[in-house]
N, C-alpha and C positions, 0 to 999 in steps of 0.2 A: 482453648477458646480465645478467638481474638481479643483488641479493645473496644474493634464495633459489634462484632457479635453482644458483646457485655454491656452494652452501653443503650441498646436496641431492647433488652431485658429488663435492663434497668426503668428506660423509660417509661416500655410497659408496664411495668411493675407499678411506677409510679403515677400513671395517667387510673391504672384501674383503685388505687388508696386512693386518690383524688375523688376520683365517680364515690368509691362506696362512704367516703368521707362528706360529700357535696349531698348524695341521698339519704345518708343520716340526720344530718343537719336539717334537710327538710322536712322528714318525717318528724322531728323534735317541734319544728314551729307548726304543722299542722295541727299535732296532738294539744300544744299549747292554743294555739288557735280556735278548737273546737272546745276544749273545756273553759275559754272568755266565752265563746255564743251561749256554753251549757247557762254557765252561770246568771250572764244578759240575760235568758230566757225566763231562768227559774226564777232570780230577783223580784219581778211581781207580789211572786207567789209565796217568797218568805218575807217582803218587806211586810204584808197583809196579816201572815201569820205573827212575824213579832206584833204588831199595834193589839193585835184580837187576842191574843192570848195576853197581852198588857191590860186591858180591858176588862179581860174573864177574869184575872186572877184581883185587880181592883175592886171588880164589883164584889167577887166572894170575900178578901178581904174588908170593905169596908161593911156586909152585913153580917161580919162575923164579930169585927171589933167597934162597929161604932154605937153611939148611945142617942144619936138624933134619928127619931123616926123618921122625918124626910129624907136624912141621907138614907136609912136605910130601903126604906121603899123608893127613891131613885136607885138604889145599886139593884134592888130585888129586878128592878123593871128591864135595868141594861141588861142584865142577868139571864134573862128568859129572853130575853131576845136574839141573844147570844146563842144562849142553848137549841133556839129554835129557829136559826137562820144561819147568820154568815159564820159561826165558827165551824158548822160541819162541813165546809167547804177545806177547813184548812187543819182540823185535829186531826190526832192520831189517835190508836187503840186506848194509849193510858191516859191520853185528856180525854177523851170520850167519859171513861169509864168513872174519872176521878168527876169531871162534869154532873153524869147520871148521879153518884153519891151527894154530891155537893145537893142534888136538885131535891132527891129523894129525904134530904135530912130536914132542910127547910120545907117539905110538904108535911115532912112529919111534926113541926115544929120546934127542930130542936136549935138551940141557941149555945153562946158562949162557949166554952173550952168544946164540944164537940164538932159546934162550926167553925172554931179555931186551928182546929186539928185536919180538919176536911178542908181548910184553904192550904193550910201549907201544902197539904198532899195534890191538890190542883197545883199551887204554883212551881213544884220539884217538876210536878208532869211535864208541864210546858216548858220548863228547863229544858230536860231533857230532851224534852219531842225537839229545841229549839236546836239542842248539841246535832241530833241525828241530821236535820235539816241542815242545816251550815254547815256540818259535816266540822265540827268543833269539838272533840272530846274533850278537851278541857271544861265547856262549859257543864259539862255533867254533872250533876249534886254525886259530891264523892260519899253521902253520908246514905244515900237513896238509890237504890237501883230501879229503873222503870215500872219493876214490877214490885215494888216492898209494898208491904201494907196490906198484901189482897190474905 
């Protein structure tokens, strides 16, 4: 084989590593590209989710642990508003659930160390429901799996 036959090969060789090199590169910023807009889009929807689920798990702690009837009947109030508006927009199965218990102990009137126990089991939920959302495993309660306690 010559040194231009070889050199013509060569070229080739190299112009097509270039291409398949130059269309890798791009599919890597597109894929990067579309998982920013993913994120931009969702943002909304988990900024909303942490404040409400900050919110739910406040209000059920402070009627679980405090000893002022005002605070308590203001948390009971944020509480069912919660329950019955903007959080179901943004829960998932195991704050739903952990939610309904919370709601169902306080119509039964139960108080202290059992509504103690029913908020922390709300706020592990929204941990976690927070970990799936942000797509954070770290934030998971490593003590609590979403569904402990049922």
């Amino acid at each position: 084989m010559s040194l231009e036959s070889t050199l013509k090969i060569l070229t080739t060789i190299g112009a097509v590593i270039a291409f398949g090199w130059g269309a890798y590169q791009f599919l890597l910023t597109q894929r990067g590209q579309a998982e920013t807009r993913r994120v931009e889009a969702t943002r909304p929807f988990l900024d909303r989710q942490l404040k409400l689920y900050t919110d739910a798990t406040q209000a059920a702690s402070t009627m679980a642990t405090s000893k002022s009837p005002q605070e308590v009947a203001a948390a009971r109030s944020k509480f069912f508003l919660l329950f019955w508006g903007e959080l179901v927009m943004v829960e998932d199965r195991h704050v739903e659930s952990a939610m309904v218990e919370f709601r169902d102990a306080l119509n039964a009137g139960k108080a202290g160390a059992e509504l103690e126990q029913l908020s922390l089991r709300l706020a592990r939920a929204c941990r976690n429901s927070l970990a799936e959302s942000w797509g954070v495993k770290q934030w998971q309660d490593p003590h609590n799996a979403p569904d402990a306690g049922k």
